[in-house]
Structures are given as C-alpha cells and as structure tokens.
C-alpha positions, 0 to 999 in steps of 0.5 A, a space after each residue: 833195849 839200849 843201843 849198847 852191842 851185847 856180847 853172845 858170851 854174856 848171860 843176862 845177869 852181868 858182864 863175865 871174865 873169861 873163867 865165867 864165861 867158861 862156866 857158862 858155856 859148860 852149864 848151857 852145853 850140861 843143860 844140852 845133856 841133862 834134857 836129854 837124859 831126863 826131859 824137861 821135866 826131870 831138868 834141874 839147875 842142880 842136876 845141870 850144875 852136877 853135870 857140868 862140874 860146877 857148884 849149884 850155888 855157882 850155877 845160880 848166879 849166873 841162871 835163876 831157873 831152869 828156863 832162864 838156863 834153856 832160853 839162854 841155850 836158845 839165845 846162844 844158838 841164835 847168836 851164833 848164826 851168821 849174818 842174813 845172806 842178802 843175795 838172791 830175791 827177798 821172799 828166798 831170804 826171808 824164807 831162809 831165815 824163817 827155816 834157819 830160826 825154826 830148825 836151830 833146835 829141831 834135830 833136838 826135840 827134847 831141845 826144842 820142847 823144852 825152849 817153847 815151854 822156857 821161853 813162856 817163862 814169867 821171871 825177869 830173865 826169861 823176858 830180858 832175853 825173849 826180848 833179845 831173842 826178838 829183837 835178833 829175829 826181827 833184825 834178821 828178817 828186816 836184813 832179809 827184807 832189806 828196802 822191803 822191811 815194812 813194819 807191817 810184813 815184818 810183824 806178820 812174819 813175826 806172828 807166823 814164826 811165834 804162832 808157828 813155834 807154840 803150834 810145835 810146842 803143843 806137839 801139833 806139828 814137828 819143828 821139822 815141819 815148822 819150817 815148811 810151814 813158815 816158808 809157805 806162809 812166807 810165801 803169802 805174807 810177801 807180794 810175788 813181784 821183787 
C-alpha cells in the first residue's frame, strides 16, 4: 500500500463525490439489513440495491460481488474506531484492541458470519481491502504495543486474531467469546513484566 492516507468514505474502486459517498453509505448499511432478513446466502447485490433505493447497475460500480459489498461493512466499522488509547500498561491495550476488533460485529451474527466468510473471498476487491483491513489492525496493535511492537509479537497477535475469527467462523465458538479468548492469548503471547 503506498503511503497516500485513505478516506473511510472511500470503496475500493475510486475516490467519491459526496452524492456517491451517500450511495455508499446507503448500500452498506442496506447490506446490514438485507443479512439480516435473508442470511448470507440469500444475500445479493441486487437484493441490497432494492433495498437501499439505488439502481443495481449502480450498485455494481461501486461493489463487484456480495463479499466486496460485506467486507467493506467491515472496513467501515473498523475505520471508525477511535484511536488506540495509549494509557495503562501494554498487555491491557493490547488486549483492548484485540476485544474491540473481535466484538465490532458480534452483536450481529448474521454480520459476523458472513465477514468470515466474505473476507476469504478471491476477487480483487476483497484482497484490496483485506489488506487495508491488515494493514489497520496491524497498526492498531503496534500503537498498543508502542516501544514494544516487535515484529515477531505483532505477528503472533496477528495469527491469534486470523485463527481466532475462522475459528468463529466455523461456528466453533462465538464472536463473543472470541474476545475472551484473544485476551488469554494475548496474555501468553506478552512477557508479565512492563
């Protein structure tokens, strides 16, 4: 990713006047509604564009599959998170930040499953934002960590939080609990001492 600063108002695909970024903002939270109602696998990009009162042909310029559209719900939500608090000792902010990442769509299950599911996704817009998506959660742990953010600690916070959200995913524990489960590992992963 170069270094130029993303807007989180800003899909994949281009830059957006404000009118678009509206259309946006009304298909992602329409994607919120429709998984609701029909589940991941009733989901569609038409169904959504139906909903949020937008053309589908219109809705596929800006999301070319309905796990483009679910990720960028997640991107979104992750986005608007506020900064990492840096106060207090830095296995609780790291815990912290792994909690906050993991129950951003736990209230939602039908949310939650359906990110695990479009996050895996092979088209080019799903790895464009995976990666910002990445790249945002490994910033947020290393502000955690701050002096101690060694790559090899940030990496396994990392695998903990991946292996952590497909273990959810597969329905082995809930998203809820995921978070529990990422502090504990936190927990090992980071040395007691400060």
């Amino acid at each position: 990713m170069s270094g130029e600063q993303l807007s989180t108002t800003e899909p994949t695909r281009r830059r957006l006047t404000e009118r678009q970024a509206d259309t946006v903002r009304r298909l992602t939270e329409a994607a919120v509604e429709e998984l609701r109602e029909a589940g991941y696998e009733g989901l569609t990009v038409r169904n959504v564009a139906r909903r949020a009162g937008v053309a589908p042909a219109t809705a596929y310029t800006y999301f070319a599959s309905k796990n483009h559209l679910i990720t960028e719900v997640f991107w979104r939500r992750l986005s608007a998170l506020p900064e990492v608090d840096a106060r207090g000792p830095a296995r609780e902010r790291v815990v912290a930040v792994l909690r906050e990442i993991a129950l951003l769509v736990s209230d939602e299950p039908e949310l939650a499953a359906a990110c695990t599911t479009a996050m895996l996704g092979t088209d080019p817009d799903v790895r464009e934002l995976r990666l910002r998506i990445g790249v945002a959660i490994r910033g947020r742990l290393q502000a955690a960590l701050r002096e101690r953010a060694d790559e090899k600690i940030v990496g396994a916070l990392e695998l903990a939080y991946s292996g952590a959200l497909v273990h959810a995913g597969m329905g082995y524990t809930s998203y809820a609990r995921m978070a529990d489960r990422l502090a504990e590992m936190a927990e090992l992963i980071l040395p007691d001492h400060e």
